[in-house]
N, C-alpha and C positions, 0 to 999 in steps of 0.2 A: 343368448344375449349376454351381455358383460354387466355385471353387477357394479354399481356407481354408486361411491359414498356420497349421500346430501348434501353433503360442502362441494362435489364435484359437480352440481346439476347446472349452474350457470344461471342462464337466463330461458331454459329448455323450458318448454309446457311441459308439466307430469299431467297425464292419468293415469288414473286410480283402480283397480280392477276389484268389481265386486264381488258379492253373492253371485250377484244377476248371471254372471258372464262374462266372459273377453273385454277389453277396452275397447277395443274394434274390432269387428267385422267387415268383411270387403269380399269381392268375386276372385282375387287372385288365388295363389296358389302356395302362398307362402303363411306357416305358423310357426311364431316365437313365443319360446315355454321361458320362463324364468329363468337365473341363469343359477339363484341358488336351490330352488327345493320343486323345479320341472313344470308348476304349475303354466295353463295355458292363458297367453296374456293377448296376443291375438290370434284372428283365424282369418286367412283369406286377404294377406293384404301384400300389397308390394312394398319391399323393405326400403328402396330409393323412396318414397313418399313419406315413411315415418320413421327416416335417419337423424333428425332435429327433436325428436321424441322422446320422451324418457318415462319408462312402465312404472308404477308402483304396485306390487304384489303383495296379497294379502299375508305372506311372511312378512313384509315389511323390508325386503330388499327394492333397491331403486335398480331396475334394467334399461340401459339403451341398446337399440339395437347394431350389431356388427353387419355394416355392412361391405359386400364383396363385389367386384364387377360381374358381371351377366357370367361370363364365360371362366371365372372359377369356381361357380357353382356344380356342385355336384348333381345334375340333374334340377326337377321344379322342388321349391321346397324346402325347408328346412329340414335338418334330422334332431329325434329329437331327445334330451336327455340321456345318456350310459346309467 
């Protein structure tokens, strides 16, 4: 995910990712970690759905997601972290 400074977030809904877990959960196939410190911010979602979206992780970095057409994906899925 691309890491977004607070003045950058617009008019985007943020969620907040807890203790608890992910922000969402979903049946697809795709998970987006943080884009500063890898944490997993969701699990199982399709990134077309939550491109208007903006993560906030418990480092306190704000994440939107990048997203790519179908067919420059590497396969289902994100990779994740180096």
């Amino acid at each position: 995910m691309l890491v977004v400074s607070d003045r950058d977030l617009g008019s985007s809904a943020v969620l907040n990712r807890t203790e608890l877990g992910p922000c969402l959960r979903g049946s697809g196939a795709t998970t987006l970690w943080c884009g500063n410190c890898g944490t997993v911010l969701t699990e199982g979602v399709d990134p077309e759905r939550v491109c208007d979206l903006v993560f906030r992780c418990p480092c306190g970095a704000y994440n939107r997601p990048i997203v790519r057409p179908a067919d420059e994906r590497a396969g289902p899925g994100a990779q994740p972290p180096l």
